[in-house]
C-alpha positions in Angstrom: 132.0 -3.2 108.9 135.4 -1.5 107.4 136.9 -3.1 104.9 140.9 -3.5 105.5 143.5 -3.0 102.2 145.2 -7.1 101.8 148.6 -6.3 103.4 151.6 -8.0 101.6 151.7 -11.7 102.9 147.7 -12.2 101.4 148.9 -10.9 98.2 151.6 -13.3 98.0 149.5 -16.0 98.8 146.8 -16.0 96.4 145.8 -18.6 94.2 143.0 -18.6 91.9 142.3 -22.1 92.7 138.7 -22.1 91.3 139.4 -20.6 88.5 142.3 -23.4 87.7 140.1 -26.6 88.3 136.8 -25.5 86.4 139.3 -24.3 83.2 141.3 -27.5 84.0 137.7 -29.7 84.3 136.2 -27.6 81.0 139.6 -28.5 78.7 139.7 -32.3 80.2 135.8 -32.2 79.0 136.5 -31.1 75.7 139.9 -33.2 75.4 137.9 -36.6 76.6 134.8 -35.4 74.3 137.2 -35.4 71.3 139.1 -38.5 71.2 135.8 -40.2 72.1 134.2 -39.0 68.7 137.5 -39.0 67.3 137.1 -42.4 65.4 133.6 -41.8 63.9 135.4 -39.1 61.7 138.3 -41.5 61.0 136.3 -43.8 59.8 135.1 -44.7 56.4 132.7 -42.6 54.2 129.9 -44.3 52.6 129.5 -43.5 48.9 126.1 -40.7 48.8 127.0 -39.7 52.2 125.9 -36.2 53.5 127.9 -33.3 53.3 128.2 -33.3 57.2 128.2 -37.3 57.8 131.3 -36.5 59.7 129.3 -33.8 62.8 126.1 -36.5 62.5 128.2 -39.5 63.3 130.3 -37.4 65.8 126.7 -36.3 67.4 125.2 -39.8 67.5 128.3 -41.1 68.7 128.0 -38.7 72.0 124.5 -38.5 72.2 123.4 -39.3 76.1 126.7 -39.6 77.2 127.7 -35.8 77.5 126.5 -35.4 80.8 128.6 -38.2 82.4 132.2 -37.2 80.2 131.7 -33.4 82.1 130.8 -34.7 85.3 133.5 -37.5 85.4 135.8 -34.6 83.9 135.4 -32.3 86.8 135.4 -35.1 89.8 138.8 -35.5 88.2 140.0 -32.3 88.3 138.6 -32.1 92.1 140.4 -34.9 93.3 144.0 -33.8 91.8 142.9 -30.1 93.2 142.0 -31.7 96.8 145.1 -33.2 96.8 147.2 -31.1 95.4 148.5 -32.6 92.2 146.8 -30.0 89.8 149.4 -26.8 89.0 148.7 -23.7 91.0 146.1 -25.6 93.8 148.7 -26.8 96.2 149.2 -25.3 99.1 151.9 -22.3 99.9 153.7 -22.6 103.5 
């Protein structure tokens, strides 16, 4: 099997579209994952509290629900890829 050199017209037309949904599904994660946890920082201090009461609460707080935030973060990002909507997955004519 040769192997042909991408003439002009595939050059033109590529789109890492992979690329763009798992970075796109991986910062929605993180983004979602934040302002979940977010408040358990905000909150109140108890007087004695550990030096990192903050990263406990913040890892109680997510504790079994990890899993569901990155798989609900990615089928997302699939659906606006699928259709279109997500930058740099749409299709060029």
């Amino acid at each position: 099997m040769t192997r042909r050199a991408p003439d002009e017209r595939d050059l033109q037309s590529f789109a890492p579209r992979v690329t763009i949904a798992l970075v796109a599904g991986f910062v929605l994660f993180v983004l979602v994952a934040f302002l979940y946890a977010l408040p358990e920082c905000l909150g109140e201090r108890p007087a004695g509290a550990i030096a990192d009461y903050c990263s406990e609460r913040m890892r109680a707080r997510l504790a079994g629900k990890v899993l569901w935030m990155l798989l609900a973060s990615y089928a997302i990002v699939a659906g606006l890829a699928i259709r279109g909507i997500l930058p740099g997955t749409g299709r060029r004519s």
